[in-house]
MIPARO-233132 format. One record per residue: residue number from 1; residue in three letters; x negated, y, z of N, C-alpha, C in turn. Coordinates in steps of 0.02 Angstrom, whole numbers, plus 32768, in hexadecimal, padded with zeros to 4 digits. Each point is the difference from the previous one (the first is absolute). Last residue first. Example, Ala and Ser with C-alpha at 12.3 -4.5 7.8 and 13.67 -1.06 7.14 Angstrom:
2,Ser,7D7E,7F90,8162,7FD6,803B,8003,8027,8037,8025;
1,Ala,7FF1,7EE2,7FFC,802D,803B,8000,7FD3,803C,8000;
END
This chain:
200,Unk,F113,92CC,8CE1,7FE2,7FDF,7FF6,7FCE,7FE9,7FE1;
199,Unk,80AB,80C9,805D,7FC7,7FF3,7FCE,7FE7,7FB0,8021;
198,Unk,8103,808A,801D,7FC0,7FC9,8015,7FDB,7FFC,7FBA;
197,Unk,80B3,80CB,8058,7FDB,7FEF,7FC8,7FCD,7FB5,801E;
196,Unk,80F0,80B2,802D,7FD5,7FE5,8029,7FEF,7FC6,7FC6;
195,Unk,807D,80E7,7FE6,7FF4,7FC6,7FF9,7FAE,7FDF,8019;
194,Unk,80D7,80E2,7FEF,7FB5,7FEA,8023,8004,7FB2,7FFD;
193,Unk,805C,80E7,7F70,7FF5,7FBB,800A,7FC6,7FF2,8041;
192,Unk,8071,80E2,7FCE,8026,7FD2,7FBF,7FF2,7FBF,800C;
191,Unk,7FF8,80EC,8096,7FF2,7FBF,7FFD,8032,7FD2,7FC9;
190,Unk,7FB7,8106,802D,8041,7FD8,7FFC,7FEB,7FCF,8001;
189,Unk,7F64,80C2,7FD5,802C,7FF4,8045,8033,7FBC,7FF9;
188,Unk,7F9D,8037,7F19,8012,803C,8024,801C,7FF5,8071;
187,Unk,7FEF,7F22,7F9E,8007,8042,7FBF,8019,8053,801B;
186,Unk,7F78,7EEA,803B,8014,8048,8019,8007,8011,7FCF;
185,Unk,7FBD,7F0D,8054,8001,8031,7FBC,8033,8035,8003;
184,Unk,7F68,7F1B,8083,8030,8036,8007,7FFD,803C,7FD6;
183,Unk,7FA5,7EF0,805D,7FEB,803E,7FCA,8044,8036,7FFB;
182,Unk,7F5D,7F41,809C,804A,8010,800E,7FF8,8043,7FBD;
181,Unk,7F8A,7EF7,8044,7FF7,804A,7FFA,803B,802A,8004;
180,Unk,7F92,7EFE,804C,8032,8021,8004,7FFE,804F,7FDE;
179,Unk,7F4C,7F26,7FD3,802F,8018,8041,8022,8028,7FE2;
178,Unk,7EEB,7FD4,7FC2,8047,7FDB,7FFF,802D,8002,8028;
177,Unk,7F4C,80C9,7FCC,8006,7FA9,8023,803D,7FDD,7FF8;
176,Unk,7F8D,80AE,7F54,801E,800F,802E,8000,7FAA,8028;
175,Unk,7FA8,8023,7F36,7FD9,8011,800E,801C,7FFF,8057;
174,Unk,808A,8054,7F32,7FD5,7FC8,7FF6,7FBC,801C,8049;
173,Unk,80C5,806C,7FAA,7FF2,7FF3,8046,7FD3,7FC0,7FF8;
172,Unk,805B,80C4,7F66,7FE6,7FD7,8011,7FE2,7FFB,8042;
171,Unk,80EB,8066,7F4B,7FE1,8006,804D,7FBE,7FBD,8001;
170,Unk,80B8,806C,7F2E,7FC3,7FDA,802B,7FDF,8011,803C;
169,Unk,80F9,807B,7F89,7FBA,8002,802D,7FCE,7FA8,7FF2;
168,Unk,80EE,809C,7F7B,7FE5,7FCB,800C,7FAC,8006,8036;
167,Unk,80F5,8075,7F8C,7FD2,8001,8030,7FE0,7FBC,8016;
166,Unk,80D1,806D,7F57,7FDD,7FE0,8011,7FB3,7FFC,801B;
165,Unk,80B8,80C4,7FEC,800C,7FB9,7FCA,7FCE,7FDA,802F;
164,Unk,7FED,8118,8021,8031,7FB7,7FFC,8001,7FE0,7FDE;
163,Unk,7F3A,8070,805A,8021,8011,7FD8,8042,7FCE,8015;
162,Unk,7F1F,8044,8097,800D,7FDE,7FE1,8053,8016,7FD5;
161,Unk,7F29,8037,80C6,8039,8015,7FE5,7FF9,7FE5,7FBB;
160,Unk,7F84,7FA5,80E4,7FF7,8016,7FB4,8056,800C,7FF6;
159,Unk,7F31,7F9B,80C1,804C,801B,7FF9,8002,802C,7FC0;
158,Unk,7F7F,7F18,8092,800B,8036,7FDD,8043,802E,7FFB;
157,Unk,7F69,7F40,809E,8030,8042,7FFF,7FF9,8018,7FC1;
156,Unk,7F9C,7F08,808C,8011,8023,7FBB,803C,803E,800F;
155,Unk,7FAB,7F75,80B1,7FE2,7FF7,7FF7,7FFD,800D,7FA5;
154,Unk,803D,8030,8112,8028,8020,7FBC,7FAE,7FCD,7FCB;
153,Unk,8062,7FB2,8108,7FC1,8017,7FE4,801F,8015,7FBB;
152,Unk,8083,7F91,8091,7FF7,8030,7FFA,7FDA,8034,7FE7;
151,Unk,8008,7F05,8039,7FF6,8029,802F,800E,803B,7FF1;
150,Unk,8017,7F69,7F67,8030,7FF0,8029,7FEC,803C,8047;
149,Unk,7FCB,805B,7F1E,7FE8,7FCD,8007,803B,7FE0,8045;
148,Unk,802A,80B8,7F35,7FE6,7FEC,8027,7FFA,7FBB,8028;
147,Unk,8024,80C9,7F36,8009,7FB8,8010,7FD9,7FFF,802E;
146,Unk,8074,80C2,7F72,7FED,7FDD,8020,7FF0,7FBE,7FF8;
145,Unk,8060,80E8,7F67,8007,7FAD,8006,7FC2,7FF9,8031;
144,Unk,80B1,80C3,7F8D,7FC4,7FFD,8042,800C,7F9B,8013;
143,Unk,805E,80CE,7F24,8004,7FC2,8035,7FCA,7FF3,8027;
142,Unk,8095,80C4,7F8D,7FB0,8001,8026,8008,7FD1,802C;
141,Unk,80BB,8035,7F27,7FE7,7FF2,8032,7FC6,8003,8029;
140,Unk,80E0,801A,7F23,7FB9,8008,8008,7FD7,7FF4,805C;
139,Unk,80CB,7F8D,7FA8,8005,803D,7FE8,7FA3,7FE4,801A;
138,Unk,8073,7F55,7FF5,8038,8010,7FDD,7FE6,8041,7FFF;
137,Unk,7F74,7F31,8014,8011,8031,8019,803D,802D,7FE4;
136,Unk,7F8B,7EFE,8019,8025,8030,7FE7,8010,8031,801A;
135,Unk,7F2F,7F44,804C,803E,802F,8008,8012,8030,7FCC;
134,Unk,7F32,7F50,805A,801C,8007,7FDE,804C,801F,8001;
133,Unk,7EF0,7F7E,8046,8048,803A,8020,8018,800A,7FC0;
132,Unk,7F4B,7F2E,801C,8018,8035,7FDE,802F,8015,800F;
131,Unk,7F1B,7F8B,805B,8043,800C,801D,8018,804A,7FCB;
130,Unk,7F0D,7F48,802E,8028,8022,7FD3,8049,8014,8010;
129,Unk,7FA5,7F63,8079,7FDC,803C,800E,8008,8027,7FC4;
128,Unk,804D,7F30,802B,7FBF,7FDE,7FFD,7FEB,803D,801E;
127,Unk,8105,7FE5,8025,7FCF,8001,7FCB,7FAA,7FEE,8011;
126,Unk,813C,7FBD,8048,7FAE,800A,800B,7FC3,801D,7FE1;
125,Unk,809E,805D,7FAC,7FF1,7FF2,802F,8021,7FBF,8016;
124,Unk,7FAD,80B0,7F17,8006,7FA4,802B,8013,8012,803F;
123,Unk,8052,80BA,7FC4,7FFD,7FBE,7FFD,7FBA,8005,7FD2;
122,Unk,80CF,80AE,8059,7FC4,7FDD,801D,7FFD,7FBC,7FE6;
121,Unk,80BC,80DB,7FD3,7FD6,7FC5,7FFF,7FD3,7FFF,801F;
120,Unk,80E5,809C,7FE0,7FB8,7FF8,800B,8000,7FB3,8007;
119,Unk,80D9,806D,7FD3,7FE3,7FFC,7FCB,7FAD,8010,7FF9;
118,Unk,80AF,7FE4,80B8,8008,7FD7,7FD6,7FD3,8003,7FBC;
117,Unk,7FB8,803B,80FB,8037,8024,7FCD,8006,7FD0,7FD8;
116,Unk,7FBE,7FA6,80DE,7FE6,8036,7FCB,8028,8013,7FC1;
115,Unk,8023,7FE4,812B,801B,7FD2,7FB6,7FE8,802B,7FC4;
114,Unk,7F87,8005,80ED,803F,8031,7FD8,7FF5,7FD0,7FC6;
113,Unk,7FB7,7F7B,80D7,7FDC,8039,7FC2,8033,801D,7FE7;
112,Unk,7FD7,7F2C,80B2,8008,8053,8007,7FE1,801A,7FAE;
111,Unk,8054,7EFF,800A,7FDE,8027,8047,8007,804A,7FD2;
110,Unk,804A,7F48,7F72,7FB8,7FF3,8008,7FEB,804A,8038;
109,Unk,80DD,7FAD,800C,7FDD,7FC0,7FE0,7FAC,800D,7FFF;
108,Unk,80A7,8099,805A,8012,7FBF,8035,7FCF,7FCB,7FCA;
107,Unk,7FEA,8111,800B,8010,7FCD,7FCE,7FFA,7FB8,8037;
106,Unk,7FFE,8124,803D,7FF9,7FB0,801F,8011,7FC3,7FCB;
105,Unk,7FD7,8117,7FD3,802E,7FC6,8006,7FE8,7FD2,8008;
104,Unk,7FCB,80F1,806A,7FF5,7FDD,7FC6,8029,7FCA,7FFF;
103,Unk,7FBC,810D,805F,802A,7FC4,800B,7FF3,7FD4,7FC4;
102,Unk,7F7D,80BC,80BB,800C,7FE2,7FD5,802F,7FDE,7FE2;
101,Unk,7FAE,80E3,8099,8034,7FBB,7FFA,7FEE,7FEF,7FB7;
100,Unk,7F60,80A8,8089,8031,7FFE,7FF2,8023,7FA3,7FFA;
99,Unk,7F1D,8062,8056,8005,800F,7FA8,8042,7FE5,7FE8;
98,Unk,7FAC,7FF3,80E6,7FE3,803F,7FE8,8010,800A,7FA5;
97,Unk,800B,7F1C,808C,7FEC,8032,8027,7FF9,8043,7FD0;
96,Unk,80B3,7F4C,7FAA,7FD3,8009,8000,7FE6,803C,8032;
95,Unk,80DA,7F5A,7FB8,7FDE,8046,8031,7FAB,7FED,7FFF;
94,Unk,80C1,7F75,7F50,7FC8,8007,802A,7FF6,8042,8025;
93,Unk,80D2,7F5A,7F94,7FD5,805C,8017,7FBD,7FEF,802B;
92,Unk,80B4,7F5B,7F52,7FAD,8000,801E,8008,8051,800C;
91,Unk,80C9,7F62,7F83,7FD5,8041,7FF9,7FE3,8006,804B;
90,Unk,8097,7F5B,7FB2,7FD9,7FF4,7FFC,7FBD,8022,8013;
89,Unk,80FB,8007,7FD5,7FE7,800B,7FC0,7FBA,7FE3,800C;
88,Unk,80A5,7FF3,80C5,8023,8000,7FC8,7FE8,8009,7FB7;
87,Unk,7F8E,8012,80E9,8007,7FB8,7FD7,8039,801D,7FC5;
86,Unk,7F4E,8091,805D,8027,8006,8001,801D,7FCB,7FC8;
85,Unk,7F22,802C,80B7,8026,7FE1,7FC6,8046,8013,7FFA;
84,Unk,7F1B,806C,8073,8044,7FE6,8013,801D,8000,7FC3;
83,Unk,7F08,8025,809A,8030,7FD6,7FC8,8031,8004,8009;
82,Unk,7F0E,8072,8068,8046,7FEE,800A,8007,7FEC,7FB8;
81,Unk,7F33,806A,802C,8014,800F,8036,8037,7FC5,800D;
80,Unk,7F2A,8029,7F4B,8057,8003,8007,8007,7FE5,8048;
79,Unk,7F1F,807F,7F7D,8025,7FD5,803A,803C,7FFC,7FFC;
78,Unk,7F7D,800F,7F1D,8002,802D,803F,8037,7FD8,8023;
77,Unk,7F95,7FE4,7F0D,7FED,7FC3,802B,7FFA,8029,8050;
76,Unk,80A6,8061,7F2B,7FB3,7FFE,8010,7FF7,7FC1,802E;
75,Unk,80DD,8015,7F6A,7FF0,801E,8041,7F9C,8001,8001;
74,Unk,80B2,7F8D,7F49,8009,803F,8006,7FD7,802C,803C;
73,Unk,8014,7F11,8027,8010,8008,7FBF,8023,8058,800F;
72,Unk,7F69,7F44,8086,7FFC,8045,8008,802A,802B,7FC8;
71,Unk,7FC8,7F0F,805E,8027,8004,7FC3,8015,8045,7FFE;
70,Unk,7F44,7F3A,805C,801E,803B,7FFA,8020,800B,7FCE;
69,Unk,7FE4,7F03,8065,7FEB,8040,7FCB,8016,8041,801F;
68,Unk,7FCD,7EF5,8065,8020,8041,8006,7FF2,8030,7FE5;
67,Unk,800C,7EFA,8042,7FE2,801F,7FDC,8031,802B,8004;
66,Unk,7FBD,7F2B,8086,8049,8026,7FF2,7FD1,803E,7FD1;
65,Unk,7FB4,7EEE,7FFA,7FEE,8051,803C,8039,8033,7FDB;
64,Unk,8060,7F62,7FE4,7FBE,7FED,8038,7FCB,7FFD,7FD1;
63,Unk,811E,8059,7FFD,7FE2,7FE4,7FF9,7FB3,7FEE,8021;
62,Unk,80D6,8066,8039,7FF0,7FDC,8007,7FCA,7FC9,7FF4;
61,Unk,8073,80E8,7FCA,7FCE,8006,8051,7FEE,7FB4,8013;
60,Unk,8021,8075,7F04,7FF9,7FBE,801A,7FF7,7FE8,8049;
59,Unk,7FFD,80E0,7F70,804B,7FC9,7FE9,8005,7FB8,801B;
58,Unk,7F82,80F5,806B,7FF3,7FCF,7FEC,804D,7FCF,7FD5;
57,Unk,7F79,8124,8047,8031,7FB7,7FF0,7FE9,7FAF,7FE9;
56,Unk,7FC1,8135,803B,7FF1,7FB9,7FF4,803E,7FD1,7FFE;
55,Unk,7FB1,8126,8009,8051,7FBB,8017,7FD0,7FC2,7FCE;
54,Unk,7F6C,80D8,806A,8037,8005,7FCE,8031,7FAD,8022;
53,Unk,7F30,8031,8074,7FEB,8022,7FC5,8045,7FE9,7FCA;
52,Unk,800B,7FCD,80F4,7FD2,8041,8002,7FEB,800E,7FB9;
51,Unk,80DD,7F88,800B,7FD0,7FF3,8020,7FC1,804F,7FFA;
50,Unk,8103,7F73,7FED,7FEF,803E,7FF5,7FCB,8004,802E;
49,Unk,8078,7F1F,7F79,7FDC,8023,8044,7FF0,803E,7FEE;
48,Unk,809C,7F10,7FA5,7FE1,8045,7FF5,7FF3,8029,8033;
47,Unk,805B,7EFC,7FA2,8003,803A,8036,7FDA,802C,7FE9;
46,Unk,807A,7F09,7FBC,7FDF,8036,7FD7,8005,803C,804C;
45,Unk,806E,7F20,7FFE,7F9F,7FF8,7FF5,7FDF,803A,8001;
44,Unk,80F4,8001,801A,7FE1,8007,8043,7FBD,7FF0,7FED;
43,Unk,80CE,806C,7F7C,7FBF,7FBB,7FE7,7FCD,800B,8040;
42,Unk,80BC,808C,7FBF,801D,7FD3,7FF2,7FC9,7FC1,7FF4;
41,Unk,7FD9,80D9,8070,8038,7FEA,800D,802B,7FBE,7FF7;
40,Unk,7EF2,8037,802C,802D,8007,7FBF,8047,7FF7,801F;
39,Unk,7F5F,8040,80B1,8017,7FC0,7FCF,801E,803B,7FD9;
38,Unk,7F44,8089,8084,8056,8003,8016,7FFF,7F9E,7FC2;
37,Unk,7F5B,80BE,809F,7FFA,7FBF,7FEF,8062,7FFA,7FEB;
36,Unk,7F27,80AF,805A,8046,7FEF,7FEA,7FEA,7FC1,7FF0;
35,Unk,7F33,806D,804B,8040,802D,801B,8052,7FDE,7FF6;
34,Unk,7ECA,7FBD,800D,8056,7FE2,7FCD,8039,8033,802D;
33,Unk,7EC9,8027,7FE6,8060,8007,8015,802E,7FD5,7FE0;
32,Unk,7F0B,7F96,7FBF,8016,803C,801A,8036,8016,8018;
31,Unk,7F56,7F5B,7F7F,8005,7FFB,8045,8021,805E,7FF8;
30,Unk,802B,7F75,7F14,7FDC,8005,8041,8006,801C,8056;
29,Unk,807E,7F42,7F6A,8007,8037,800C,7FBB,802D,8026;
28,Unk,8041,7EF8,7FBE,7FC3,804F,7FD5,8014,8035,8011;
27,Unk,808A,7F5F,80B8,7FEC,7FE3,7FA3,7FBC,802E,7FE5;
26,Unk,809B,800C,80CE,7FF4,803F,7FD8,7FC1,7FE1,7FCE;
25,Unk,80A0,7F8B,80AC,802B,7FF3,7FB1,7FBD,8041,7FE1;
24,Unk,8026,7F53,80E0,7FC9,8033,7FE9,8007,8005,7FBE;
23,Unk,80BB,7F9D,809E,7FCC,7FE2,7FCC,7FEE,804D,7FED;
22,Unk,808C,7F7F,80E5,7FFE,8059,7FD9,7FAD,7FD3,7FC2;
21,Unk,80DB,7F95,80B5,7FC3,7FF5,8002,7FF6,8049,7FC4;
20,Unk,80B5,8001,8084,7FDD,7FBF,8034,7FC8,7FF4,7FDF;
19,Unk,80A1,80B1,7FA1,7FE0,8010,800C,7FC7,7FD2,8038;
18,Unk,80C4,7FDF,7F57,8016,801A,802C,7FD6,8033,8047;
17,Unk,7FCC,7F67,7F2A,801D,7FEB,804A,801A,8019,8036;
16,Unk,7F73,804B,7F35,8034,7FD0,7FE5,802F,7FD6,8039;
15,Unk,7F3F,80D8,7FE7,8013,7FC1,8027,8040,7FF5,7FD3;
14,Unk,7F12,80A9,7FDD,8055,7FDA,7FEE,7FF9,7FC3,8033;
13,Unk,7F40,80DE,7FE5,8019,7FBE,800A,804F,8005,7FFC;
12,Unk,7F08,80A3,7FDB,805A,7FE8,7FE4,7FF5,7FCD,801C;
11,Unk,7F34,8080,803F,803A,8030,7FE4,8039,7FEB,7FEC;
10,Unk,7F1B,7FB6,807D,8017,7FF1,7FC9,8060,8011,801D;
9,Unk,7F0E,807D,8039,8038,7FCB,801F,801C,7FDD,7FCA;
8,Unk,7F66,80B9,7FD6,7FE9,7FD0,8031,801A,7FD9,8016;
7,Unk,8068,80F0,7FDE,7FCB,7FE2,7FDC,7FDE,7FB0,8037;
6,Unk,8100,8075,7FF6,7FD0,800C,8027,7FC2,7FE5,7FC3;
5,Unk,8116,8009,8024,7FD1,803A,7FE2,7FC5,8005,8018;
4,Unk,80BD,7F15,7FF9,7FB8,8014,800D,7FFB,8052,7FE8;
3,Unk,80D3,7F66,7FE5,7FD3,8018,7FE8,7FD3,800B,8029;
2,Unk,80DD,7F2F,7FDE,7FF5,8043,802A,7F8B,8014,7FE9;
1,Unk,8108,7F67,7FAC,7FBD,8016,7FF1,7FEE,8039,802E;
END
C-alpha cells in the first residue's frame, strides 16, 4: 500500500502483484493528506491510515466501494503523522502533529476500538434512532458520553456526575441519516466504551 500527503489526488492504492498493476483503494475518504498506512498483522483486508484529521480504517480493503471510518478513539479529529503496531497484543501508536501519542487496540474482528468494559452496553443496534447506554459503576464518576458521525462530526455530548450502581443513558438520533455512528463513554478521562452504532 503506498500514500499520497497531498489534496486533489487520490491518496491510497494497493497492489496485490507485487506492484505490475495498483487499485485506487481511497473509497469515501475525503479529499485530504494520507501520511501512514500500516495492515492488520493478522488480517491483510483490514488497514489503517494516519491522516490530516485523526486515524481511519477499513475491515474490508477489498470490498466495492471500499469504505472507510474514522476511528479517533480517545484523540480529537488532529493530524497523525505515523503508525506503529505492536504485534504481540495489537496495540496502535498513533503520533499525532502537536498533541502527543496515542495508543489503542486493533480488534482483528470488528477493526479499531478499545475493547469496552464488560459491564457497558449499547443496544438496539442496529437501531431505528433510539440508542440505550448503559454501565455499572463500581464507585462514583464524571461520565462523558459522545457520538459521532463517520466523518467526525460530534453529534450528541453530555457530561454528568453520577453515583455507583447502575447508569443508564437514552440517546436520540432519530432523524440522523442512515449509516455508521461511533458512541464513546468516558469516566473521569479513561475510556470505558467505544462502540460503533448502525441506525437504520
Amino acid at each position: 500500500m503506498v500514500t499520497f500527503s497531498n489534496y486533489g489526488v487520490s491518496s491510497v492504492w494497493q497492489t496485490s502483484n507485487a506492484g505490475q498493476t495498483w487499485q485506487d483503494i481511497e473509497g469515501n475518504l475525503p479529499d485530504m493528506p494520507i501520511r501512514w498506512a500500516i495492515f492488520h498483522p493478522e488480517n491483510n483486508h483490514q488497514a489503517m491510515l494516519a491522516t490530516e484529521t485523526g486515524v481511519w480504517e477499513c475491515v474490508n480493503l477489498y470490498q466495492n466501494p471500499v469504505e472507510w471510518e474514522p476511528v479517533n478513539t480517545g484523540m480529537a479529529n488532529v493530524r497523525v503523522d505515523m503508525l506503529q503496531i505492536r504485534e504481540s497484543d495489537n496495540t496502535v501508536l498513533a503520533a499525532t502533529h502537536g498533541r502527543g501519542l496515542f495508543t489503542m487496540t486493533w480488534d482483528i474482528s470488528t477493526g479499531l476500538m478499545e475493547k469496552p468494559a464488560k459491564n457497558t452496553s449499547v443496544f438496539p443496534n442496529p437501531s431505528t434512532g433510539l440508542i440505550n447506554v448503559s454501565a455499572v459503576l463500581d464507585q462514583p464518576a464524571t461520565l462523558d458520553l459522545t457520538v459521532t458521525d463517520i466523518l467526525g462530526k460530534q453529534l450528541f455530548h453530555e457530561t454528568q456526575t453520577v453515583s455507583a450502581g447502575n447508569f443508564s443513558k437514552q440517546i436520540n438520533l432519530d432523524g440522523q441519516p442512515k449509516g455508521t455512528y461511533l458512541i464513546q463513554m468516558k469516566s473521569d478521562e479513561k475510556i470505558l466504551m467505544t462502540q460503533k452504532v448502525i441506525i437504520n
